[in-house]
Every structure is written in C-alpha cells, then in structure tokens.
Chimera marker file (.cmm) of the C-alpha trace (Angstrom):
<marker_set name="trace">
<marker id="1" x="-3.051" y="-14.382" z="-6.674" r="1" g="1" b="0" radius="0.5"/>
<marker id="2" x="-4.330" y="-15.276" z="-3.836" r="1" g="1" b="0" radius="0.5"/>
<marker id="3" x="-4.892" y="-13.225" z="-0.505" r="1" g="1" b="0" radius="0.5"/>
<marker id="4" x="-2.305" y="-14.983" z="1.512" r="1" g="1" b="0" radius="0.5"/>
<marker id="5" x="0.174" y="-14.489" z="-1.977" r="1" g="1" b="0" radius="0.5"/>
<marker id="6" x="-1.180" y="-11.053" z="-2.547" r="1" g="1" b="0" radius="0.5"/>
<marker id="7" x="-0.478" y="-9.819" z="0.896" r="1" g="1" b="0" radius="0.5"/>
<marker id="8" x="2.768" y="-11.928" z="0.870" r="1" g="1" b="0" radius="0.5"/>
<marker id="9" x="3.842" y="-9.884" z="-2.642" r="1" g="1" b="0" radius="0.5"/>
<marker id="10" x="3.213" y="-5.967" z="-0.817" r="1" g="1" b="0" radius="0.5"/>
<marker id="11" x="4.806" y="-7.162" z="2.148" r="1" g="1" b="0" radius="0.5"/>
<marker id="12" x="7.442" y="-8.441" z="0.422" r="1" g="1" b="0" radius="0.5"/>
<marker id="13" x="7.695" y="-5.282" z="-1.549" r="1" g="1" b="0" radius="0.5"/>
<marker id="14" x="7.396" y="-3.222" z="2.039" r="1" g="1" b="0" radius="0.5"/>
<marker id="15" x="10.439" y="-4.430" z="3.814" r="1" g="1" b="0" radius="0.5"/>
<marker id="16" x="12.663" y="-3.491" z="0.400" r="1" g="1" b="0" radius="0.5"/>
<marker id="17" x="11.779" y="0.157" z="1.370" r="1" g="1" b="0" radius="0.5"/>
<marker id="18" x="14.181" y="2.421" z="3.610" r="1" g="1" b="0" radius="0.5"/>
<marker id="19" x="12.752" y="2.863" z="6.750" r="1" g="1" b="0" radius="0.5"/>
<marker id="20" x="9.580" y="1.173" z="6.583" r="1" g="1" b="0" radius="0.5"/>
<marker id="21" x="8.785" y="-0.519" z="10.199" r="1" g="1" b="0" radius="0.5"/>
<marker id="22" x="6.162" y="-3.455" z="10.626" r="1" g="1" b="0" radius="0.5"/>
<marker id="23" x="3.770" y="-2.391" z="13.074" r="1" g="1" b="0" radius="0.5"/>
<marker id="24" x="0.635" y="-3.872" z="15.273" r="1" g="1" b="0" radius="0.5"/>
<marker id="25" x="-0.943" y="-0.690" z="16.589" r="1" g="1" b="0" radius="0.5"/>
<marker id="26" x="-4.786" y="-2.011" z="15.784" r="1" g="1" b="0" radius="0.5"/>
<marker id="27" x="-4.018" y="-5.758" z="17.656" r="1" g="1" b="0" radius="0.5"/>
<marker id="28" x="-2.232" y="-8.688" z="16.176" r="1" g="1" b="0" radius="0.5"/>
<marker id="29" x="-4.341" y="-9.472" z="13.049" r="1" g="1" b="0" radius="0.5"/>
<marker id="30" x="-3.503" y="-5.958" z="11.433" r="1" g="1" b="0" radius="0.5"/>
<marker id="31" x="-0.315" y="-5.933" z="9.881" r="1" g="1" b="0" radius="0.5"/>
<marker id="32" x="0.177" y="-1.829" z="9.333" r="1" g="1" b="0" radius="0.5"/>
<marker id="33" x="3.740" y="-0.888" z="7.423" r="1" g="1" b="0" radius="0.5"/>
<marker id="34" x="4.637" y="2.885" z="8.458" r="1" g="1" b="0" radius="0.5"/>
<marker id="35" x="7.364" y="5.120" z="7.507" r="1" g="1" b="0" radius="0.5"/>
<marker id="36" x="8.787" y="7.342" z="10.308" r="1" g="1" b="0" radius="0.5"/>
<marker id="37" x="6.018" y="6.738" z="11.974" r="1" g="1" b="0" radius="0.5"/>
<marker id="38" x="3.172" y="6.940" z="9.274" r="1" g="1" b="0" radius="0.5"/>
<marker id="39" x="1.194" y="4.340" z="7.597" r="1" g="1" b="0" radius="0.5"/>
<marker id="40" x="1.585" y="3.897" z="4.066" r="1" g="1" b="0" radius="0.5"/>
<marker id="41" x="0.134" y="-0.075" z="3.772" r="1" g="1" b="0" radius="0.5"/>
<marker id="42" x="-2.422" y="-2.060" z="5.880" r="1" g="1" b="0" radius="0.5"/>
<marker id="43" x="-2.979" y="-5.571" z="5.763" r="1" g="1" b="0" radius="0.5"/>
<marker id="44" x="-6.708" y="-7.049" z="7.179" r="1" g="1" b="0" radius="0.5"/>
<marker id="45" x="-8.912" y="-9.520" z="6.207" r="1" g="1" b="0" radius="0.5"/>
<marker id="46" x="-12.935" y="-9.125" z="5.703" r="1" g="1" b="0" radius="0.5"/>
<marker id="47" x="-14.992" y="-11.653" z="5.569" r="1" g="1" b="0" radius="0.5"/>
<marker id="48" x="-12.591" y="-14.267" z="5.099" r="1" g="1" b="0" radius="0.5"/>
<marker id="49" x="-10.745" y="-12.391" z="2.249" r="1" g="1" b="0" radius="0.5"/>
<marker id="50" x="-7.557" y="-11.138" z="3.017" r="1" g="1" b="0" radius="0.5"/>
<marker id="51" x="-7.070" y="-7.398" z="1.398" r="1" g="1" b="0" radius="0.5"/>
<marker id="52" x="-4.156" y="-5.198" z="0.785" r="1" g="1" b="0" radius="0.5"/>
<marker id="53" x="-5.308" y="-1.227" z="2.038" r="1" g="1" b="0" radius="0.5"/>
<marker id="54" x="-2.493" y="1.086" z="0.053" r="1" g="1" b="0" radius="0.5"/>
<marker id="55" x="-2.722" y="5.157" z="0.143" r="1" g="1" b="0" radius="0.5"/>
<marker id="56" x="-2.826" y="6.729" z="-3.306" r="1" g="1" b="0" radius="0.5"/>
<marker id="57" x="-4.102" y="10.133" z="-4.938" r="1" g="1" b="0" radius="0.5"/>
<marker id="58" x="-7.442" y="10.813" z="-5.415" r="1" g="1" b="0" radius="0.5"/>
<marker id="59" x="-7.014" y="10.531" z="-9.322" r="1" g="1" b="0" radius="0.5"/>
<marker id="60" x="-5.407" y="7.281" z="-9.248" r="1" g="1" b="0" radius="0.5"/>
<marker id="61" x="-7.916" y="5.800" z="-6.754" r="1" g="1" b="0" radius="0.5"/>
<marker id="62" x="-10.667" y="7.070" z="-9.263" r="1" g="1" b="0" radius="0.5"/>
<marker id="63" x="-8.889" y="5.543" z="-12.428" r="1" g="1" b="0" radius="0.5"/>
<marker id="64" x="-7.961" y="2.307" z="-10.664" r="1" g="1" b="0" radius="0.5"/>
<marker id="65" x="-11.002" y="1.479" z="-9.132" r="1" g="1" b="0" radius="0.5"/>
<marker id="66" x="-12.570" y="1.744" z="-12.652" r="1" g="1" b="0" radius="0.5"/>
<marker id="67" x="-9.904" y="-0.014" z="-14.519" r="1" g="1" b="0" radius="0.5"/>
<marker id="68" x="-9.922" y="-3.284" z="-11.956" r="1" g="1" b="0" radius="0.5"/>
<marker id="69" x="-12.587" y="-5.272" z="-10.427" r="1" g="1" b="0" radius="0.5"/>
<marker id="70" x="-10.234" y="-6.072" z="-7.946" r="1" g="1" b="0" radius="0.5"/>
<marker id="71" x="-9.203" y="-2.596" z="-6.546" r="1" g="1" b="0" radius="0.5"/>
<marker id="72" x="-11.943" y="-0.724" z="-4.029" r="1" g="1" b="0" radius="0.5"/>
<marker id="73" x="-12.030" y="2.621" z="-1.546" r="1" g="1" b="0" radius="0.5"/>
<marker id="74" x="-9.700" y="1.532" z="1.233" r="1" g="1" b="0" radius="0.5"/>
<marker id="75" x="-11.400" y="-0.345" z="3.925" r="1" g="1" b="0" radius="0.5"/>
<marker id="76" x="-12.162" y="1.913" z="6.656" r="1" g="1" b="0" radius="0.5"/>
<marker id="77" x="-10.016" y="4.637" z="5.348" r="1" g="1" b="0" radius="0.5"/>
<marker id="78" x="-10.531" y="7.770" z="3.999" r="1" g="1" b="0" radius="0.5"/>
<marker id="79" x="-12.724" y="7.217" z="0.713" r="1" g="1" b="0" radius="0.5"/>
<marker id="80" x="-10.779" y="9.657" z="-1.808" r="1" g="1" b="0" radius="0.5"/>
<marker id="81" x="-7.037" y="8.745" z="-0.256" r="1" g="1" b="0" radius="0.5"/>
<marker id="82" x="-7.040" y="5.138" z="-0.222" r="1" g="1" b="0" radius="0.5"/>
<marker id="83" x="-7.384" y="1.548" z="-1.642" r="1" g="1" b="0" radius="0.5"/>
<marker id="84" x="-7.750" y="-2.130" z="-1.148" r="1" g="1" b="0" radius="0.5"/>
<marker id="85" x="-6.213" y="-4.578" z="-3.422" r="1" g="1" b="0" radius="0.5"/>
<marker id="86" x="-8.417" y="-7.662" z="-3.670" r="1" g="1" b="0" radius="0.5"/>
<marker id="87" x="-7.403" y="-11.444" z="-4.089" r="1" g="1" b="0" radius="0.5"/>
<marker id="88" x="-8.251" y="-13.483" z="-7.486" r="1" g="1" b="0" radius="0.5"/>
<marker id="89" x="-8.338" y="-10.734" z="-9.856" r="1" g="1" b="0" radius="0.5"/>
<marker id="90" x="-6.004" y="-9.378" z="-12.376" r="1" g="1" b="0" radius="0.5"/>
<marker id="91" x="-3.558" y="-8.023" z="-10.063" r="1" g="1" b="0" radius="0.5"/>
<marker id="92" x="0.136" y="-9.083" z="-10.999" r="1" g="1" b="0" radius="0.5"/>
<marker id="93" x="2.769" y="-9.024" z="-8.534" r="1" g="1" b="0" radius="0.5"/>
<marker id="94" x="4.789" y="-5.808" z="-10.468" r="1" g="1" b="0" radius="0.5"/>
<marker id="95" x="1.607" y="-4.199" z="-9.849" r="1" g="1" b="0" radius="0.5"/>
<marker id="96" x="1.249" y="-4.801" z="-6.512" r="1" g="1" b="0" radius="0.5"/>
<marker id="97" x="4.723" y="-3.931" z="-5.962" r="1" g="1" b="0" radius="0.5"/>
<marker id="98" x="4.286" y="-0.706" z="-7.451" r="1" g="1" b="0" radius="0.5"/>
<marker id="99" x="1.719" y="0.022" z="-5.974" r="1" g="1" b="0" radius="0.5"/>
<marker id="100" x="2.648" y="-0.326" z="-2.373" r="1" g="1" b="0" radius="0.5"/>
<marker id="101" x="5.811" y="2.161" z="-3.928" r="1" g="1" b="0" radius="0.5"/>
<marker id="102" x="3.694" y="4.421" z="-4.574" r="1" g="1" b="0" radius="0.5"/>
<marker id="103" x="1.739" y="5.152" z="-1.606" r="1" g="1" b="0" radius="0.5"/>
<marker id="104" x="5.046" y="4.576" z="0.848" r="1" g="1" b="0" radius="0.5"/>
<marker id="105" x="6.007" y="7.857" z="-1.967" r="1" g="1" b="0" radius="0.5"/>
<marker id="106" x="3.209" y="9.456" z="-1.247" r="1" g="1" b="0" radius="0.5"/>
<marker id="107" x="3.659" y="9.325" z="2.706" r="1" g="1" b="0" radius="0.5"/>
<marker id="108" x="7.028" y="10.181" z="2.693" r="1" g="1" b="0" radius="0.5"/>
<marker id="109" x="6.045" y="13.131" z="0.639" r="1" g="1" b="0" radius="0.5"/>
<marker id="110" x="4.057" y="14.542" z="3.247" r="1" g="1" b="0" radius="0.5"/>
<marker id="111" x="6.764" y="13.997" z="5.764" r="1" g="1" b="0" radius="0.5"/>
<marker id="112" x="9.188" y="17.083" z="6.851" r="1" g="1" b="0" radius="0.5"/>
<marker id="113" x="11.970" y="17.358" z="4.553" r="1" g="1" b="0" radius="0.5"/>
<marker id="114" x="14.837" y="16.537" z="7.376" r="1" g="1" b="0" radius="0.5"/>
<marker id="115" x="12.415" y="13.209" z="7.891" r="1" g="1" b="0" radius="0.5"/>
<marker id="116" x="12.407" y="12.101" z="4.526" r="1" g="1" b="0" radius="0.5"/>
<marker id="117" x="14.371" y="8.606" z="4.085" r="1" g="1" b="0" radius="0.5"/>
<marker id="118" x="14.462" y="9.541" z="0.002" r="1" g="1" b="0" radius="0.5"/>
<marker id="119" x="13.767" y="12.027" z="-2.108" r="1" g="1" b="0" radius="0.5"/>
<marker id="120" x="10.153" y="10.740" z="-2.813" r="1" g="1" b="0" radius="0.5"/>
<marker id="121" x="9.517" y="12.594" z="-6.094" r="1" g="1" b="0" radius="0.5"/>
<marker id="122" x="12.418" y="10.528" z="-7.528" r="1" g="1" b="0" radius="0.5"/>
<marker id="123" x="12.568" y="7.045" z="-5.623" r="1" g="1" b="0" radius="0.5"/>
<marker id="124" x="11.840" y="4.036" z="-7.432" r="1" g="1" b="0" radius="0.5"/>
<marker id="125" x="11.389" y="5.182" z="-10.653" r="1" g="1" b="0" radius="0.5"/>
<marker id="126" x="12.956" y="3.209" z="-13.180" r="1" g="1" b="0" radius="0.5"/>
<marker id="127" x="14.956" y="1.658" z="-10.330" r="1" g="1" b="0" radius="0.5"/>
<marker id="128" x="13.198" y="-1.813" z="-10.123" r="1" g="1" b="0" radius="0.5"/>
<link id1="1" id2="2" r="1" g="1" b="0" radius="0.2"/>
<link id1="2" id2="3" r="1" g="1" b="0" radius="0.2"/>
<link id1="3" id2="4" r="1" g="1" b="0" radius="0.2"/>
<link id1="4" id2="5" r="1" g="1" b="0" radius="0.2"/>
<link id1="5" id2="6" r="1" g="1" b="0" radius="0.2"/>
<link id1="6" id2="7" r="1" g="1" b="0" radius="0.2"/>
<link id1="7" id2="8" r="1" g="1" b="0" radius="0.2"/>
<link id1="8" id2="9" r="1" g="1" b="0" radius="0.2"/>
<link id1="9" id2="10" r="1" g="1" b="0" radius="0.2"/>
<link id1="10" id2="11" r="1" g="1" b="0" radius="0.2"/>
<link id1="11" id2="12" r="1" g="1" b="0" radius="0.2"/>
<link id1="12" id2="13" r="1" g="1" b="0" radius="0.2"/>
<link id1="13" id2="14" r="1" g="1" b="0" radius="0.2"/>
<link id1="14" id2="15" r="1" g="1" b="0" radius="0.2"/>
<link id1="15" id2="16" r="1" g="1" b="0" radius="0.2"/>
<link id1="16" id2="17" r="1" g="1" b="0" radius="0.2"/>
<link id1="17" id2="18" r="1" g="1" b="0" radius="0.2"/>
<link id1="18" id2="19" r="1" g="1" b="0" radius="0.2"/>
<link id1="19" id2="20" r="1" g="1" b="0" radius="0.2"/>
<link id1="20" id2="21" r="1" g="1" b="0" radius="0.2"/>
<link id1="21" id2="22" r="1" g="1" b="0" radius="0.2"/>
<link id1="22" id2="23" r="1" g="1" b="0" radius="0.2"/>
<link id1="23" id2="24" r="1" g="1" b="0" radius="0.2"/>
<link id1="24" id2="25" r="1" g="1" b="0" radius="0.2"/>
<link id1="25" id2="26" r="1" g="1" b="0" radius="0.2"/>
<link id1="26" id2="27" r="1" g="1" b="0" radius="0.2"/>
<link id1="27" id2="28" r="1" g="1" b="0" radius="0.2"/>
<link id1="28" id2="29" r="1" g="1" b="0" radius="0.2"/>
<link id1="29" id2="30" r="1" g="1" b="0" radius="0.2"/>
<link id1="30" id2="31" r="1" g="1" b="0" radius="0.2"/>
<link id1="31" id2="32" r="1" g="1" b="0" radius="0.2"/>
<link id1="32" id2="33" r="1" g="1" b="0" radius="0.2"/>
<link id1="33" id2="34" r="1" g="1" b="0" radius="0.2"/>
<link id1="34" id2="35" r="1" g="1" b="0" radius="0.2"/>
<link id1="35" id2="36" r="1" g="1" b="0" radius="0.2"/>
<link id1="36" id2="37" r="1" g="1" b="0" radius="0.2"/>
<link id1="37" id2="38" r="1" g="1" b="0" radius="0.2"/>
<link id1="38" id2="39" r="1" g="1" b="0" radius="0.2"/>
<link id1="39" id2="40" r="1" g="1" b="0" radius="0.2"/>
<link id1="40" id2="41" r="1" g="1" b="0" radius="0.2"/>
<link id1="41" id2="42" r="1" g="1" b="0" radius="0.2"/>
<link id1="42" id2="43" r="1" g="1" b="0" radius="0.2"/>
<link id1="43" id2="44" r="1" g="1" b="0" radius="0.2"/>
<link id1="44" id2="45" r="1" g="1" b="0" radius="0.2"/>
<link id1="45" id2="46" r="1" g="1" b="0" radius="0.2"/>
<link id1="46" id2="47" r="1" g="1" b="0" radius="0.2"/>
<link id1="47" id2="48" r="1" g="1" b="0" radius="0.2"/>
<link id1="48" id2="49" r="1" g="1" b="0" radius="0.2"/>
<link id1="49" id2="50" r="1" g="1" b="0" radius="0.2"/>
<link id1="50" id2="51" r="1" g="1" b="0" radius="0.2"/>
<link id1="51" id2="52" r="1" g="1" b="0" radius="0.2"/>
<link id1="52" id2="53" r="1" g="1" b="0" radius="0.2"/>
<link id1="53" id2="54" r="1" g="1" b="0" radius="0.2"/>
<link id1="54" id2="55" r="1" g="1" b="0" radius="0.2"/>
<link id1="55" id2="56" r="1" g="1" b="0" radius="0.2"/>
<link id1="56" id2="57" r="1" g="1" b="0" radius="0.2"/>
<link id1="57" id2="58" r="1" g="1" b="0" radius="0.2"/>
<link id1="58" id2="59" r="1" g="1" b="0" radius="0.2"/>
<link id1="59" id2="60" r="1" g="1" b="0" radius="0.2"/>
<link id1="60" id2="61" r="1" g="1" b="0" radius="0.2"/>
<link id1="61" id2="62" r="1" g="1" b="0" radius="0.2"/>
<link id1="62" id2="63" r="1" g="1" b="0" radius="0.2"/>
<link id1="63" id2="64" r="1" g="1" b="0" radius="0.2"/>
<link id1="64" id2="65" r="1" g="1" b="0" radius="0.2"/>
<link id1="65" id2="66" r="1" g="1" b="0" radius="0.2"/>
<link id1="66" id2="67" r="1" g="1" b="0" radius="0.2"/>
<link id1="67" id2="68" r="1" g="1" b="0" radius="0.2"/>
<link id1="68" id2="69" r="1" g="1" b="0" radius="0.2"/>
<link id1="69" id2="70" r="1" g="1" b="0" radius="0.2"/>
<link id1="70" id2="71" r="1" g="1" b="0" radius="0.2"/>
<link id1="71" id2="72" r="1" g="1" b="0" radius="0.2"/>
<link id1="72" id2="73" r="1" g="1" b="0" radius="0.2"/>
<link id1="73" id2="74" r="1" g="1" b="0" radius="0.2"/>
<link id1="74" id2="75" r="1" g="1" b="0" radius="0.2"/>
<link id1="75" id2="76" r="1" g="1" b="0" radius="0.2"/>
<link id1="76" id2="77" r="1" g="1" b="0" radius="0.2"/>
<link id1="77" id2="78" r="1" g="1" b="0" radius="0.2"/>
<link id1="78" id2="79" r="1" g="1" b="0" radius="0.2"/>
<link id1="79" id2="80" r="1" g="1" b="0" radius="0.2"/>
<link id1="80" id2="81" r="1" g="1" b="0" radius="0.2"/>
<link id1="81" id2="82" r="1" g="1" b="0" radius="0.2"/>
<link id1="82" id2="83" r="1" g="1" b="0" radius="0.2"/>
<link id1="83" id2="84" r="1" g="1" b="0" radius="0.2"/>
<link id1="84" id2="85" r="1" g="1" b="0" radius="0.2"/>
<link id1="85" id2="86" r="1" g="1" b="0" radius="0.2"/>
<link id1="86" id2="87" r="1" g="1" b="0" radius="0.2"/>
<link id1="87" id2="88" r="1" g="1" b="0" radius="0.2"/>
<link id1="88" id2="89" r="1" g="1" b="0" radius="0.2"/>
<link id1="89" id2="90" r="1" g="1" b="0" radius="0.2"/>
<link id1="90" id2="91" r="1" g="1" b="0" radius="0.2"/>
<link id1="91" id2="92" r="1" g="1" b="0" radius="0.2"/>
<link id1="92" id2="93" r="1" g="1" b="0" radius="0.2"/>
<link id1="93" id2="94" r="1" g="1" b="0" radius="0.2"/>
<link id1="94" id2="95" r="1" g="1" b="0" radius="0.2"/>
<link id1="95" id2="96" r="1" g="1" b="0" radius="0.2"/>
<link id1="96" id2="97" r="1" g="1" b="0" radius="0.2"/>
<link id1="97" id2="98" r="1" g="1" b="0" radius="0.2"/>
<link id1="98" id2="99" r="1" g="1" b="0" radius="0.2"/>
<link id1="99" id2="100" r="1" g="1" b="0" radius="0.2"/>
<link id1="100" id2="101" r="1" g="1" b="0" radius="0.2"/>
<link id1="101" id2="102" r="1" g="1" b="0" radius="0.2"/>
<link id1="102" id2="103" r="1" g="1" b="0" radius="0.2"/>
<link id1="103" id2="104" r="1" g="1" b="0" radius="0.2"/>
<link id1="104" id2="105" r="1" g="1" b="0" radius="0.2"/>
<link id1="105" id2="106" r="1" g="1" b="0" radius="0.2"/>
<link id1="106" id2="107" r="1" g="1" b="0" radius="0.2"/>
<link id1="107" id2="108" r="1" g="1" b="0" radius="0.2"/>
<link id1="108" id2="109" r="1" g="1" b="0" radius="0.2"/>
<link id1="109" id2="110" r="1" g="1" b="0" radius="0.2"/>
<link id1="110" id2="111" r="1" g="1" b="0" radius="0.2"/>
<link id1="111" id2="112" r="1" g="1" b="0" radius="0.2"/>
<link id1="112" id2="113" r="1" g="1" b="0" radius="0.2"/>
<link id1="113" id2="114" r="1" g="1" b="0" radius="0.2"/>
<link id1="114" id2="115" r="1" g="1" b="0" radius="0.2"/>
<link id1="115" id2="116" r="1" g="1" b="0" radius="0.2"/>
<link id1="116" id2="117" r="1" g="1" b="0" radius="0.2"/>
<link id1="117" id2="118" r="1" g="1" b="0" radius="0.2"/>
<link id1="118" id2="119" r="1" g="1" b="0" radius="0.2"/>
<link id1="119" id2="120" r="1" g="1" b="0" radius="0.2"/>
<link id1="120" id2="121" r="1" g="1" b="0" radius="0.2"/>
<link id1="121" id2="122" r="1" g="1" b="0" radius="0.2"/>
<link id1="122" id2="123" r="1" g="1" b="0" radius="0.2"/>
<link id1="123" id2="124" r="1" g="1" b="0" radius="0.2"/>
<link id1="124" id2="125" r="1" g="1" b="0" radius="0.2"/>
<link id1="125" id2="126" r="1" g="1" b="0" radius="0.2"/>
<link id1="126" id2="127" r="1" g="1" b="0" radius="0.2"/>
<link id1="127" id2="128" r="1" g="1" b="0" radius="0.2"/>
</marker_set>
C-alpha cells in the first residue's frame, strides 16, 4: 500500500465505528478520528510520507514494532502508547483495519462506563 491507500484503508475502517467523529483540531492537514471526544487515530504526513499514528498497549507496540519494518513509536506521541503505520511495507489492509479497531477499543476503554458507545472488551471480535 501506499500512503494515500494506507491512510484511505484506516479511515475507511474509522467511519465503520460507532461514534467516531472526524476532527481538525491541529489545522487542516491533520486528519485526527476521536471517540466522544478522544483520539484514537491520527493521520499526518512527514517528510513526504503519509503515516497512520494508532494508540495501542505498550506490549503490542513492543511486539509490532519488532515484527514490521513498517510500524514505529507514534509520531509525536507518547513513545510506549502509540504507533505509526508506514506506507510500502507489509501492511495488509485487514491489518490495518484491525488495527485502527484496536486502539478506537482501547480509548473507549478508558472512557466512563455511561460514555462508552460499546462494550469495548467485546466489540469487533470475530465480528468482521
């Protein structure tokens, strides 16, 4: 993929989620996805390469950076909590997609029960 495609593919995946909102609080060339208000996906571009910044547990982000060439710390984001998916690798589109599920999960976790769109323990597993 690509980075227009890759970015395409999680924002693709984004909008399928309940109550996910398309936001530009950092200007127009930031796409950030939020759920009630907090981000779970950020699209930018670095140097010419467009990137895909995704929240995910410090374990995974460990294990994924050292499985894929093509997965880093999250630009400008907390080193342990987050990711960026980069273009031309071996990133397929289900793993994009679940990725981006993932870390919308792991927001909505943290969110106060009453504000919780799903039950985030159980959402989208085995679903897609």
């Amino acid at each position: 993929m690509n980075g227009r495609e890759l970015q395409k593919c999680a924002a693709r995946r984004a909008r399928e989620l309940p109550a996910s909102t398309l936001e530009f609080p950092f200007g127009p060339d930031y796409d950030v996805y939020k759920v009630r208000g907090k981000m779970f996906m950020l699209h930018v571009e670095v140097a010419g390469e467009r990137q895909v910044v995704l929240k995910a547990l410090p374990s995974d982000s460990m294990a994924l950076r050292e499985a894929h060439e093509d997965i880093t710390t999250g630009y400008h984001m907390n080193k342990r909590h987050w990711i960026s998916l980069h273009p031309g690798g071996t990133l397929t589109p289900g793993m994009v997609e679940e990725l981006v599920t993932e870390s919308y999960r792991l927001v909505v976790a943290g969110l106060p029960k009453a504000q919780q769109p799903v039950e985030p323990h159980q959402f989208g597993r085995g679903q897609r």
